[in-house]
C-alpha positions in Angstrom: 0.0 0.0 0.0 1.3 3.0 -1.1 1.0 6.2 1.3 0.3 9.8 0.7 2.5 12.1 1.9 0.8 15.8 0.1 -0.6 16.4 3.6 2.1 16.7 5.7 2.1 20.0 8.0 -1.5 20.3 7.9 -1.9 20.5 11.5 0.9 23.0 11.9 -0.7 25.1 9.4 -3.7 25.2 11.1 -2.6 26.0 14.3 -0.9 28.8 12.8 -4.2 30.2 11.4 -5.8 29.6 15.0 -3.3 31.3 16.7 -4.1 34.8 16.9 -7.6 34.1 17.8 -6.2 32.0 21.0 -4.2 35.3 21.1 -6.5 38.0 21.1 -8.9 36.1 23.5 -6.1 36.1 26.0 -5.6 39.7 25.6 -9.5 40.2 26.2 -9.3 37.5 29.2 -6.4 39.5 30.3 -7.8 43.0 29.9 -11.4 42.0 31.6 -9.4 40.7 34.8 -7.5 44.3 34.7 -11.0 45.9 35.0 -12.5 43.3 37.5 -9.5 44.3 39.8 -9.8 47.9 39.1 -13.4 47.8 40.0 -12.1 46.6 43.3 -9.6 48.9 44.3 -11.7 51.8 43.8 -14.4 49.9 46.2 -11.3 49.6 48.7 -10.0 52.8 48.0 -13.8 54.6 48.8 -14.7 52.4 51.9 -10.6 53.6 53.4 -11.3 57.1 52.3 -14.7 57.0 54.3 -13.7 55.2 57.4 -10.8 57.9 57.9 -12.8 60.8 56.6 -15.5 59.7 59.7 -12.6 59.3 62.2 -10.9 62.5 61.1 -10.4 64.8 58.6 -11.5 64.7 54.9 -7.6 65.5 53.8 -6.7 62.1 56.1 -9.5 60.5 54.4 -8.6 61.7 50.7 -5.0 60.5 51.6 -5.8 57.0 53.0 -8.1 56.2 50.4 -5.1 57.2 47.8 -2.9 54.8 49.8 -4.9 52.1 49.5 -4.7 51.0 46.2 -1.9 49.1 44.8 1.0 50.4 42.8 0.1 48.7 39.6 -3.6 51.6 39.8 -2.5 54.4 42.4 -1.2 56.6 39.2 -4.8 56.9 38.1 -6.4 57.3 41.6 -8.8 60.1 42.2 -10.7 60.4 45.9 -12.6 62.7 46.4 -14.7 63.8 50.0 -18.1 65.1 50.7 -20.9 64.2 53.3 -22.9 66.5 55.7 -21.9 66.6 59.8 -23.3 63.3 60.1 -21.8 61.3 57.8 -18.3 61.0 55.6 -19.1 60.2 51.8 -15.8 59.5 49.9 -16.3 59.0 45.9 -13.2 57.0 44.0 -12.4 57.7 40.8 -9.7 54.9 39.3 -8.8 54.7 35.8 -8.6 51.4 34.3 -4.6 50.4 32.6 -5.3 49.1 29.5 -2.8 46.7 27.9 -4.6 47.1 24.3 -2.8 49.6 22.6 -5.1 52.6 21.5 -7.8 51.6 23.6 -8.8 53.5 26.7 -11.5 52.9 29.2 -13.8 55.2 30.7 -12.7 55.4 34.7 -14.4 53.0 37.3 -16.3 55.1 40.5 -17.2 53.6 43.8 -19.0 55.6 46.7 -19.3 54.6 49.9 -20.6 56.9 53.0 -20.1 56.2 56.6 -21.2 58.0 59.9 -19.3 60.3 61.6 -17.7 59.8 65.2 
């Protein structure tokens, strides 16, 4: 029995056509978990600002809730303080890094509000 041997490589070849689609949905995968942990900091960094905005003053509170993000967002970290006498609100403001070239994402905000001491 005589064998064929015209489709040798076939596989590679394929896999080489699939490739930048596994690519570019790594890149999205990627890019999505960037935001998810964004969304997070600026949760952490709101709930901070507020605590020590109620304990204290609104410049300790803007200045804690700066603190508290991590190094890989704090560049794009906004907090910013309001409230009445009775409570402390503190409003993030955290821009998301993008790792897409040319792409950039509106900013993620988180509020929270706690009582005053």
């Amino acid at each position: 029995m005589k064998r064929r041997r015209d489709d040798r490589g076939v596989t590679a070849v394929e896999y080489i056509g699939f490739l930048p689609i596994l690519i570019l949905v790594g890149i999205c995968l990627v890019q999505f978990g960037l935001a998810a942990y964004t969304m997070q900091q600026a949760g952490t960094a709101a709930r901070t600002a507020a605590r020590i905005g109620s304990q204290g003053s609104d410049a300790e509170g803007r200045a804690a809730g700066e603190a508290a993000v991590s190094d890989l967002v704090r560049g794009g970290t906004r907090v910013d303080m309001g409230g009445s006498f009775d409570d402390a609100e503190a409003t993030a403001t955290v821009r998301i890094p993008s790792i897409i070239p040319g792409f950039d994402f509106d900013p993620v905000k988180r509020t929270s509000t706690m009582p005053r001491d």
